[in-house]
C-alpha positions in Angstrom: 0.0 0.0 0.0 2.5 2.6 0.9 4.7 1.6 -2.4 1.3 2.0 -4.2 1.3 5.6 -2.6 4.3 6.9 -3.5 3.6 5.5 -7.6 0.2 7.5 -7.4 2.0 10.8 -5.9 4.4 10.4 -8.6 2.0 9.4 -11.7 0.1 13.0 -10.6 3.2 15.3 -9.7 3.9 14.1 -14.0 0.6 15.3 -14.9 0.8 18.4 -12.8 4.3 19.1 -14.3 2.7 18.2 -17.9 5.4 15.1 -18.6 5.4 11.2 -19.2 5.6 9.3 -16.1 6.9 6.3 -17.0 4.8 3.9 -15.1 3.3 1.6 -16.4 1.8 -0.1 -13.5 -0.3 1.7 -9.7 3.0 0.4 -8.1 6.7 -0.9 -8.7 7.2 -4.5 -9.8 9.1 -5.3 -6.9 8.6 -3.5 -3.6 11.6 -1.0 -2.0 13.3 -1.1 0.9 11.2 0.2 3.4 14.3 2.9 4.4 14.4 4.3 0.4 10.5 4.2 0.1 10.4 6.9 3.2 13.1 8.8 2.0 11.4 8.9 -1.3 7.7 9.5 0.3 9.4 12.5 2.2 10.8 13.7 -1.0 7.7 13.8 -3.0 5.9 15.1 0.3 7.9 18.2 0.3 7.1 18.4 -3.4 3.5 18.6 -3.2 3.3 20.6 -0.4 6.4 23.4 -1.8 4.0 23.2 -5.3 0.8 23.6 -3.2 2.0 26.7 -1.6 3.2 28.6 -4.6 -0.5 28.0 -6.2 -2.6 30.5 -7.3 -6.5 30.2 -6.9 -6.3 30.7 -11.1 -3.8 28.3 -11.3 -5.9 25.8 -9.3 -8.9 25.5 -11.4 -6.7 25.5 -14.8 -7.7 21.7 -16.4 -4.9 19.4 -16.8 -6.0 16.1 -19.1 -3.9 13.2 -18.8 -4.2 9.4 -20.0 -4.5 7.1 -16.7 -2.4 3.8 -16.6 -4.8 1.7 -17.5 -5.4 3.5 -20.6 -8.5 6.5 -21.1 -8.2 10.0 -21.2 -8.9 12.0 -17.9 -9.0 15.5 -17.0 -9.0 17.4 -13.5 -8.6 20.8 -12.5 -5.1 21.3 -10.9 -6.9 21.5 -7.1 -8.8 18.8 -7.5 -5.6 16.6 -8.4 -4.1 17.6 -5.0 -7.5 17.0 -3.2 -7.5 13.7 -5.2 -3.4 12.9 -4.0 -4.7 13.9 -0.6 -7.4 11.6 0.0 -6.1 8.9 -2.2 -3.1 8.7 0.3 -5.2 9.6 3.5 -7.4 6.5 2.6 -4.5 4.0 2.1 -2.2 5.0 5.0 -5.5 4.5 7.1 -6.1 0.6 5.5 -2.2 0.3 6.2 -3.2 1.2 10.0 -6.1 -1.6 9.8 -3.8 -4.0 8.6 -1.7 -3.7 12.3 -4.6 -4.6 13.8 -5.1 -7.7 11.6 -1.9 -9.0 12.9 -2.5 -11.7 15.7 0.0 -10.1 17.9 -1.2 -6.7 17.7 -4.5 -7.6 19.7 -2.7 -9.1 22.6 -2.0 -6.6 25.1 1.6 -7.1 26.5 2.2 -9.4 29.4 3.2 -7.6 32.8 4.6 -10.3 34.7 5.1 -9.3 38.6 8.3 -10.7 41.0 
């Protein structure tokens, strides 16, 4: 899920900036390194947020079209692409929470054992 994040941040920073990604895929073939993937989620991060700051209310509803990765044209203003990336990755980093909790261990409280 979190590799799956960072893809989608990057596939829409490409449309913002008006370029090819290059992904073919909602994800990489193989998964990162957890270390590299949260150096590279901080990166894009500061990205969105620098790019977010420096835009104008003009600038926001300008239309950028795109073609998804599955194929199909799509278009979105440029705020509703970063209301988009901020939901898409609000929703995923919360099922990546739920997951902790499906993990038997996780439910257990620890054991407090007195002498």
């Amino acid at each position: 899920m979190l590799n799956h994040n960072y893809v989608i941040d990057r596939i829409f920073q490409a449309h913002l900036e008006g370029r090819a990604h290059g992904y073919g895929a909602r994800k990489h073939a193989g998964h990162p390194p957890l270390d590299e993937l949260w150096r590279a989620q901080q990166e894009i991060d500061a990205w969105y947020i620098a790019w977010s700051d420096a835009l104008s209310s003009g600038a926001a509803a300008e239309v950028v079209r795109f073609t998804f990765v599955g194929g199909g044209e799509g278009a979105m203003t440029r705020g509703d692409i970063l209301l988009h990336v901020v939901n898409h990755t609000s929703y995923h980093r919360g099922f990546v929470a739920q997951m902790f909790y499906e993990i038997p261990w996780s439910r257990r409280p620890p054991t407090c054992r007195s002498t």
